[in-house]
C-alpha positions in Angstrom: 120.8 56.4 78.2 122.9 59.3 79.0 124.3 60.9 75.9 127.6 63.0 76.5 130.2 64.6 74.5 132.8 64.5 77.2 133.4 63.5 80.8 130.5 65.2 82.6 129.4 65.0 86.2 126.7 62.2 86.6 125.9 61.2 89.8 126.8 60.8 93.4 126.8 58.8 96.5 126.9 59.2 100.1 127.7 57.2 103.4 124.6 57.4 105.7 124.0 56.2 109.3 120.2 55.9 108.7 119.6 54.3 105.3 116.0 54.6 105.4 115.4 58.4 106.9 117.8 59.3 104.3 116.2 57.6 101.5 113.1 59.2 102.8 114.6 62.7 103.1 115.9 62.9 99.8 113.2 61.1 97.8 110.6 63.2 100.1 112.4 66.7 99.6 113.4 66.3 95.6 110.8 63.8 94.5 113.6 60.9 93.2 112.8 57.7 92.7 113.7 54.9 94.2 115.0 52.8 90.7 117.0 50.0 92.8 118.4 48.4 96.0 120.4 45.8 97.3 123.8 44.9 99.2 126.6 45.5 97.2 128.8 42.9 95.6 132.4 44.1 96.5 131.5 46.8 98.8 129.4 45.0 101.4 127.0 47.7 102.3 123.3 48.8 101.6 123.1 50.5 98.6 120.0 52.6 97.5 119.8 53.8 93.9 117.7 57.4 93.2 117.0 59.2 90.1 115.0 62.2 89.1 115.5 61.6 85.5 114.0 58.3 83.3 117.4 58.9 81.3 120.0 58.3 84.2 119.4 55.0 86.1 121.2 56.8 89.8 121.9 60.1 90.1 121.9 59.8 93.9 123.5 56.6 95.6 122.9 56.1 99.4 125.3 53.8 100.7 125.1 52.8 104.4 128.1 51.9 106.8 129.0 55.6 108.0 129.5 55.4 111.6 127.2 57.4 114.2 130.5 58.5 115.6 131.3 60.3 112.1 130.8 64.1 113.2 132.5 64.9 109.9 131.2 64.1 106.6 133.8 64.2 103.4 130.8 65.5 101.2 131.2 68.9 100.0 127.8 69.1 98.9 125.3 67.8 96.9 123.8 70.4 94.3 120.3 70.3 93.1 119.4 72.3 90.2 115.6 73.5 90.1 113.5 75.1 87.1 112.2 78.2 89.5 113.0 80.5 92.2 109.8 79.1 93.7 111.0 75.6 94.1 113.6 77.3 96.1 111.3 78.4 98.7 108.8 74.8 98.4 112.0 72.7 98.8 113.2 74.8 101.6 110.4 74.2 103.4 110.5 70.7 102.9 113.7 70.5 104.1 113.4 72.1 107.2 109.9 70.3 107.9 112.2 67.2 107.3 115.0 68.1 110.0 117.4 70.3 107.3 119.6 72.9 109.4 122.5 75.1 108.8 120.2 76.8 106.1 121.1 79.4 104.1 120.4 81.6 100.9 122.9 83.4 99.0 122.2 85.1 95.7 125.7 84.6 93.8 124.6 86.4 90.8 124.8 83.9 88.2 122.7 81.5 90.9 120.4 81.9 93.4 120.8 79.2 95.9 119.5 78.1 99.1 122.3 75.8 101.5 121.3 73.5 104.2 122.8 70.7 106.4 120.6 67.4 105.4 119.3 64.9 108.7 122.8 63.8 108.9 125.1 66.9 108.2 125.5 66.3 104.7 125.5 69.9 102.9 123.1 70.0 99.6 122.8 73.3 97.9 119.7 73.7 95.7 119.9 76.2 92.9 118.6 78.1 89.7 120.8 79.6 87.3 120.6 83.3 86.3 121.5 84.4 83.1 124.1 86.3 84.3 127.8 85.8 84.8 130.0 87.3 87.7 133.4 86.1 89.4 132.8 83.3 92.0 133.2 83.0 94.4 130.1 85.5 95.3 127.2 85.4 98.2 125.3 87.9 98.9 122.1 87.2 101.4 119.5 86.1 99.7 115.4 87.2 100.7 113.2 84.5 99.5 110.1 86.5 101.2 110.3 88.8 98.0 108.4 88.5 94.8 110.7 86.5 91.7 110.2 89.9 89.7 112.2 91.8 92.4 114.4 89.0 93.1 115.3 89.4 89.1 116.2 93.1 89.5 118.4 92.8 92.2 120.4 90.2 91.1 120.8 91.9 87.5 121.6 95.7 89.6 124.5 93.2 91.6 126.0 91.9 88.5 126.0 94.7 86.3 127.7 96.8 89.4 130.5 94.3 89.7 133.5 94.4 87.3 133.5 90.9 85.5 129.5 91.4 84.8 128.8 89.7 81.6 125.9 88.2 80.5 125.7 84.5 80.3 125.9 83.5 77.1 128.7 85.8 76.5 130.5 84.1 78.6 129.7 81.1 78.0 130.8 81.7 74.2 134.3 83.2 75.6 134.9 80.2 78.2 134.1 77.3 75.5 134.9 78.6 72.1 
């Protein structure tokens, strides 16, 4: 069971054309498992459950019934945190060897973060956090051919040349004290 303090993001879902090439995408790409499945009650749909995490039954619902005419999905994004800067460039790959498009790294100084366009248009962002803080919005191109050490330094020299540079915990302490 999930154990929160206060109202804290969970999970999400998204309407798919192609229930099972998206269940494979994501499942393929960001190792989820499939925990359930089934038409739903009051929405009469397929409905996939996914989780990457024994402590959070969904994290990810795919819910068919969007139409192949949709050329417009009402998804922002879909965010994916990872524990490296070299899952960055693995699920990158994946991605693209999985039909992702529209991809794109950015280093926004308290993240580096890699964007791409899912099989059906969807955008999911995959990220680590820095321990640095900066104003966002911030995107600067982001080189994932270069070593993590180097990767480090730049994005410390970027954020300690910017104005609202602090480090994280900083202002962390400032923004919930």
């Amino acid at each position: 069971m999930l154990k929160v303090t206060r109202p804290t993001p969970s999970h999400f879902g998204i309407y798919v054309t192609d229930v099972e090439k998206m269940v494979h995408f994501y499942k393929t790409v960001f190792g989820l498992v499939e925990t359930d499945r089934g038409i739903g009650k009051t929405f009469k749909a397929p409905l996939v459950f996914l989780s990457a995490s024994p402590d959070q039954h969904h994290q990810l619902v795919i819910a068919g019934g969007r139409p192949p005419e949709a050329t417009f999905s009402t998804v922002m994004q879909l965010s994916f945190a990872v524990p490296s800067i070299q899952h960055l460039r693995d699920l990158k790959a994946a991605a693209e060897a999985l039909g992702a498009t529209r991809v794109l790294p950015l280093n926004h100084g308290n993240a580096l973060s890699v964007y791409f366009a899912d099989p059906e248009g969807n955008t999911v962002e995959i990220y680590i956090d820095m321990p640095f803080y900066i104003s966002q919005p911030h995107g600067d191109p982001l080189d994932l051919t270069k070593d993590d050490a180097t990767l480090l330094r730049e994005t410390e020299a970027i954020c300690r040349s910017d104005p609202s540079f602090k480090l994280i915990e900083d202002w962390q302490a400032a923004t919930f004290h």
